[in-house]
C-alpha positions as CSV (number, residue, x, y, z in Angstrom):
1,X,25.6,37.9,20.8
2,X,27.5,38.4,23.9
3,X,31.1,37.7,24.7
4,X,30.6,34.9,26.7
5,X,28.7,33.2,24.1
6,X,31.1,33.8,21.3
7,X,34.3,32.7,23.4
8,X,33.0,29.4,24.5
9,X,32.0,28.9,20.3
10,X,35.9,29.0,19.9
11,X,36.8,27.3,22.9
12,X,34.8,24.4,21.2
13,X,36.2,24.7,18.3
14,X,39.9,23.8,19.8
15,X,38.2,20.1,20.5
16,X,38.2,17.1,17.9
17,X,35.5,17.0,15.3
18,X,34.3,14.2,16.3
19,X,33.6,15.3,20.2
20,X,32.2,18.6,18.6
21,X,30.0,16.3,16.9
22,X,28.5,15.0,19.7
23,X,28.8,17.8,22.7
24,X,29.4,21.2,21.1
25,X,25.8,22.4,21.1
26,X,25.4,21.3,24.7
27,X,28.3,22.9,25.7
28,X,28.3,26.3,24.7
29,X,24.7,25.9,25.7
30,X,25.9,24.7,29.2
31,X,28.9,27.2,29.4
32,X,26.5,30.3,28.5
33,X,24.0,29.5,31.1
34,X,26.3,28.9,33.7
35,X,26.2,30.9,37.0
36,X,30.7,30.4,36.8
37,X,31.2,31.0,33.0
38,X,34.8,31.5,33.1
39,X,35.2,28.2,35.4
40,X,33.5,26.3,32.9
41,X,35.8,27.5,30.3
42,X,39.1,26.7,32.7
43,X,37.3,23.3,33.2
44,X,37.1,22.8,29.3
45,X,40.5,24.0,29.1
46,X,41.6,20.8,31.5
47,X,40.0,18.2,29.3
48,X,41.0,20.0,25.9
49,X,44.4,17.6,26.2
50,X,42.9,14.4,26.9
51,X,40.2,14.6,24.2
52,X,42.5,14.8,21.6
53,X,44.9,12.3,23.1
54,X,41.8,9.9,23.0
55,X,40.9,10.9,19.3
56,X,44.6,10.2,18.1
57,X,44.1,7.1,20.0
58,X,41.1,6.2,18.0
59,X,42.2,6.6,14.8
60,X,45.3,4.4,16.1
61,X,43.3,1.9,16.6
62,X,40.7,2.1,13.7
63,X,44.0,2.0,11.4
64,X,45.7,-0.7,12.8
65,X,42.6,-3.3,12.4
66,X,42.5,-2.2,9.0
67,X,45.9,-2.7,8.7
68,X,45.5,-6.2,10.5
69,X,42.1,-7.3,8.1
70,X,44.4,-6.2,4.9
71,X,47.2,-8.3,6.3
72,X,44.8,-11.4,6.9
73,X,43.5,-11.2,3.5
74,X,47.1,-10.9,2.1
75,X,47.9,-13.8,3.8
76,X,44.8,-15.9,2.5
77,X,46.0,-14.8,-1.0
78,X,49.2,-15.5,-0.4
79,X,48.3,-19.4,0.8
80,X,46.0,-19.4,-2.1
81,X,48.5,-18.7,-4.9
82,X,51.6,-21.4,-3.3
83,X,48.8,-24.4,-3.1
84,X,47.8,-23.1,-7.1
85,X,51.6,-23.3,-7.8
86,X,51.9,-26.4,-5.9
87,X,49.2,-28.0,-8.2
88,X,50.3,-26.2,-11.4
89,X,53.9,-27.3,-11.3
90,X,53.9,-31.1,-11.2
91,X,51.6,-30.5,-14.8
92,X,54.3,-28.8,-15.9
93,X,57.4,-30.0,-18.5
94,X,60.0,-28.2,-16.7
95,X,58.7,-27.4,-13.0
96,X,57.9,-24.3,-12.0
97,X,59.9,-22.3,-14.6
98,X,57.0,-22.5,-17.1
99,X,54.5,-21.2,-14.9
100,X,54.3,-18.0,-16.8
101,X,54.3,-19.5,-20.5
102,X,50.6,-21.2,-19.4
103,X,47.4,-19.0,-19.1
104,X,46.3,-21.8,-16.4
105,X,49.3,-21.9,-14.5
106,X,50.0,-17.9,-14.0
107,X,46.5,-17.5,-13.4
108,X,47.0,-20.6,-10.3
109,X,49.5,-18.2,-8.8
110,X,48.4,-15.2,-9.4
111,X,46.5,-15.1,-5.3
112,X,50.0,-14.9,-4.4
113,X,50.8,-12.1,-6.0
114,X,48.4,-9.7,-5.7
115,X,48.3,-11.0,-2.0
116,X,52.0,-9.8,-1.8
117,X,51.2,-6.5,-3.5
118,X,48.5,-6.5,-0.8
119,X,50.7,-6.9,2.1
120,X,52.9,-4.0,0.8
121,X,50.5,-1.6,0.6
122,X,48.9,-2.5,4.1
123,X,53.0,-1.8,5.6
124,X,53.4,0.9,3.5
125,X,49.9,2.9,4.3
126,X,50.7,1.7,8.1
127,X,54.4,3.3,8.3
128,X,52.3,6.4,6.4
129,X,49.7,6.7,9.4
130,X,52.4,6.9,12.0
């Protein structure tokens, strides 16, 4: 193997995974038949920053809709359980306060709360990301 060959292999491998995915075989095939190798490499060297600026951006972005879809169902849930406990409690002896003594009742709100255990974990895996 010559030198050239092996030192655009690592150069590559400074890239994200992702973009190595894609181009790494076509670059070190690019860079080892080139007639300027060690431009190449500077020119690689130049875009090294901004391909991994755009990755982190990426993965911003993927995390934050998924943040956003948990969020939406949450909320849904969340709806769900207060119109349950809005039909449960006028059922009731005592109002709301014997929601959790019927089987029928807890389960009317129980949307509510998984929907705000839902919402917590979709802040808490956010503030994680970051």
């Amino acid at each position: 193997m010559s030198p050239w060959r092996s030192r655009s292999t690592r150069l590559v491998r400074l890239f994200p995974h992702r973009w190595r995915d894609r181009y790494a075989d076509e670059v070190a095939e690019l860079v080892r038949d080139s007639p300027r190798p060690l431009r190449d490499r500077l020119d690689l060297l130049r875009a090294l920053p901004g391909e991994h600026v755009q990755a982190a951006l990426e993965r911003i972005r993927t995390r934050s809709t998924e943040m956003r879809s948990r969020l939406a169902l949450a909320g849904v849930l969340v709806v769900a359980g207060i119109v349950g406990g809005a039909w449960a409690t006028p059922r009731l002896q005592d109002g709301w306060v014997e929601i959790p003594g019927h089987w029928w009742s807890t389960l009317a709100v129980l949307p509510a709360v998984v929907g705000v255990g839902l919402a917590a974990l979709a802040f808490r895996s956010g503030r994680r990301a970051r």
